[in-house]
Structure formats: structure tokens, C-alpha cells
C-alpha positions in Angstrom: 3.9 -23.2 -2.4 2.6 -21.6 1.0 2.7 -17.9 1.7 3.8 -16.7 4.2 1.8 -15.3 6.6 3.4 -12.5 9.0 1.5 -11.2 12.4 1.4 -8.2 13.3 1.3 -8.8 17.1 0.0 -5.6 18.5 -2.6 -5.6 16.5 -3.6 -9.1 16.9 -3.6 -9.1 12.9 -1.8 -11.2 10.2 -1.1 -10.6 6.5 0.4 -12.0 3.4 1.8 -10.2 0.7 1.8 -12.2 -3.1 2.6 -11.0 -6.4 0.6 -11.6 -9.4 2.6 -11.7 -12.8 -0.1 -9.2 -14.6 -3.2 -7.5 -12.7 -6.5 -8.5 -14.9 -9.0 -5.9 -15.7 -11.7 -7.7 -13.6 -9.4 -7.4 -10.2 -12.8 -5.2 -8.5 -14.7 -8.2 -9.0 -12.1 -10.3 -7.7 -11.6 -8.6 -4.8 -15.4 -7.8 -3.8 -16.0 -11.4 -4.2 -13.3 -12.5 -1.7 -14.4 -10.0 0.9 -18.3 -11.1 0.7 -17.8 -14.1 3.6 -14.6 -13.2 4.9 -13.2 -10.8 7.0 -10.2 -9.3 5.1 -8.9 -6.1 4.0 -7.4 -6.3 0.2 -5.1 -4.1 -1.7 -3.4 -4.2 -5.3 0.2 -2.1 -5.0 2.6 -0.8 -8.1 5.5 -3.9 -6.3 8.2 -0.9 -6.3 6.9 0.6 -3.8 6.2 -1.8 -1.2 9.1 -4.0 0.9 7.4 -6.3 3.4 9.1 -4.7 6.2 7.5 -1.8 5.5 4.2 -3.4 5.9 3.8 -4.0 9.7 4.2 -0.1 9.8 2.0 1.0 7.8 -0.9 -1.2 8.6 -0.7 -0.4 12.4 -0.4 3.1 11.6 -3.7 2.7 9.4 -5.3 0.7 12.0 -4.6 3.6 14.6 -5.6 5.9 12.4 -8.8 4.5 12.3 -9.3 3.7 15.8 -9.0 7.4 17.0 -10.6 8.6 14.1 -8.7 10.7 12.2 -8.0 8.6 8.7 -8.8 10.3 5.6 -11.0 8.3 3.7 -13.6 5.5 4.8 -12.2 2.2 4.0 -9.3 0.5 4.9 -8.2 0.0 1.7 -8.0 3.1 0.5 -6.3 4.4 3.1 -3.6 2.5 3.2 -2.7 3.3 -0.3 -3.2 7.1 1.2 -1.3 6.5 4.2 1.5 4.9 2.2 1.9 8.1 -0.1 2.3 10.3 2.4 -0.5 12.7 0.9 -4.0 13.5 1.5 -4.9 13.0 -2.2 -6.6 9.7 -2.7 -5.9 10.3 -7.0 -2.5 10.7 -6.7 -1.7 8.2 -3.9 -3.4 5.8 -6.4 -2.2 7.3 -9.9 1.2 6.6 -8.2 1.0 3.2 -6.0 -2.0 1.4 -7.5 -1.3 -1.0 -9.5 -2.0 -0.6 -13.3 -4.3 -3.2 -14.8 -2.4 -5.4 -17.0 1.0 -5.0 -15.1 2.4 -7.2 -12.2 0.9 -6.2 -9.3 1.5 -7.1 -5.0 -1.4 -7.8 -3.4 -1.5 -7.3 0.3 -4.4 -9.2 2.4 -5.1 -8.3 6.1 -7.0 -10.4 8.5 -7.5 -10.7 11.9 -7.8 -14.3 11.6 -4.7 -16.6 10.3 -7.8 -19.4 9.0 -9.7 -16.7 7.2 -6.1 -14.8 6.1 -5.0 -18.5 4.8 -8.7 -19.1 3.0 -8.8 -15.5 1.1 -4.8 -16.3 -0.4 -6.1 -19.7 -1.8 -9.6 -18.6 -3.1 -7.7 -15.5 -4.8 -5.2 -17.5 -6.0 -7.6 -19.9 -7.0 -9.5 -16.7 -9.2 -6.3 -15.8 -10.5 -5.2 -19.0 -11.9 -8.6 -19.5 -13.7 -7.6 -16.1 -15.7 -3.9 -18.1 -16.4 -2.4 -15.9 -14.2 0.3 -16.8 -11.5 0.4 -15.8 -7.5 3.5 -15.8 -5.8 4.7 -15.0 -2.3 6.3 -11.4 -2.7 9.7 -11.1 -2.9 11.5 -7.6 -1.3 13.6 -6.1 -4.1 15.3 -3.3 -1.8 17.1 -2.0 -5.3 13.5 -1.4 -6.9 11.9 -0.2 -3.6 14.8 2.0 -3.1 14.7 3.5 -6.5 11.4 4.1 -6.7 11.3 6.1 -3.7 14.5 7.8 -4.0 12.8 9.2 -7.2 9.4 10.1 -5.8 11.7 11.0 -2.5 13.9 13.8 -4.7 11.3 15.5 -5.9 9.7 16.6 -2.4 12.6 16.4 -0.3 15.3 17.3 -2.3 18.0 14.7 -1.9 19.8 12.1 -3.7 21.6 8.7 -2.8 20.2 7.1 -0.5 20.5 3.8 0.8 17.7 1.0 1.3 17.8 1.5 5.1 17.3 5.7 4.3 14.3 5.1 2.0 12.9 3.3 4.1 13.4 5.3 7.8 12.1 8.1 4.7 9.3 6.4 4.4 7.9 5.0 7.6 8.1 9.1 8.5 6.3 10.0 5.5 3.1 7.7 6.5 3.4 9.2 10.0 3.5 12.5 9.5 0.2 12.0 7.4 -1.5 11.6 10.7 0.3 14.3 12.3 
């Protein structure tokens, strides 16, 4: 099955977003390897918290942060997990929206390149098979987004309720304002 691959068109960048069924305990390794001959940017999410509609956003907003220099942290990758949370605190962005080893995890790859993009999705599937493991393309589950947020969204904010389109208007601020 092909994944699909999604441009970002201001950017000139493309991504694909998979799931794997359960994260192994090497995924470092797994991810270092891939980035050694290809230019790509990799990142292992909890799946609740991402939607793919969400993604063109926050990339771009990374990518600018980066551009005009004033990101948080040095790498990409990081930040985007960072930029995601809404908070400065690299530890709680990732104690929140990593992805736990062992659990089913999305996996978002970046590239400028659609070849390269393409090449990285079938080498990491490729890895993750060895293990017995299965990559899918991601599936948006706007219940499990929306209920993940609304819970982590009621705690700072104070409200209850919401709908998908909410969380997610919620959300795309939350990663700007980071920058602001």
C-alpha cells in the first residue's frame, strides 16, 4: 500500500505521516540510520495528538521558526514536538507527545524531496517489518485527537466541550503563540 505523500507548497516540502502498530525499543537506531544518506527530518508522536491537517501547520511554523532564528532547541525534530505542545519545555513536550516505546506510535517524515521522502517510508518500513512490526498510512481519528486535547486543553485553558474543528483552531494557536 502507498503512503501518501502531502506537499507542503510554500515550503517546497513534502511529508508522509504512517503509524506503526507498536514503537520498538531500538527506534533511535532506526531513525539515525535512515537520516545517514538522506535528507529527511523524522519524528515518533503519541497518534492522539496529531490529525494530518494539523501537520502542514506546524511544520511551516517550525520551518519559520528556524529560518529567522528564534526556535528553541537545535534540531528539527525536537522542535516540532516543542512547537506542537505549545511550551518551552522539551521534557514535558516529549513526556506528553512522544511516543512511548512499546506502544503504537505516528511517525512523521519530512523531506524536501518527494524521491528521497518516498525512499526513507520504504527503508523504514522495510526496518520495521524485520522487527514483525507493521507501517500503515495514518489514519485521522478527530474523536481521539479531539479528546486528547480537550483534556490537555482543560487544564490550561479552562474549558470543556469542544468540537474537532475548536481543538484544532486551539491548537494551531497554541504552536503560534510559542513563537510569539
Amino acid at each position: 500500500m502507498l503512503e501518501p505523500v502531502r506537499s507542503i507548497d510554500s515550503l517546497d516540502t513534502c511529508f508522509a505521516l504512517l503509524l506503526v502498530d507498536r514503537l520498538p525499543e531500538e527506534w533511535v537506531n532506526i531513525a539515525t540510520d535512515l537520516k545517514k544518506s538522506r535528507r529527511i527530518f523524522i519524528q515518533f508522536f503519541n497518534p492522539a495528538c496529531l490529525v494530518s491537517e494539523l501537520i502542514p501547520f506546524l511544520v511551516y511554523n517550525v520551518h519559520q521558526a528556524f529560518k529567522h532564528r528564534y526556535n528553541v532547541l537545535r534540531g528539527f525534530e525536537q522542535e516540532l514536538l516543542v512547537a506542537l505542545y505549545g511550551k518551552r519545555s522539551f521534557q514535558e513536550a516529549l513526556s506528553t507527545l512522544g511516543a512511548p516505546v512499546s506502544q503504537r506510535a505516528a511517525i512523521l517524515v519530512v523531506s524536501e524531496d518527494v524521491a528521497v521522502l518516498k525512499e526513507a517510508v520504504a527503508a523504514l518500513k522495510e526496518e520495521f517489518s524485520k522487527r514483525g512490526l507493521s507501517v500503515e498510512p495514518f489514519r485521522d481519528d478527530e474523536q481521539l485527537f479531539t479528546a486528547f486535547w480537550s483534556s490537555l486543553l482543560s487544564r490550561d485553558l479552562k474549558v470543556e466541550a469542544l468540537k474537532y474543528s475548536d481543538v484544532l483552531e486551539l491548537v494551531k494557536e497554541r504552536i503560534a503563540l510559542l513563537y510569539v
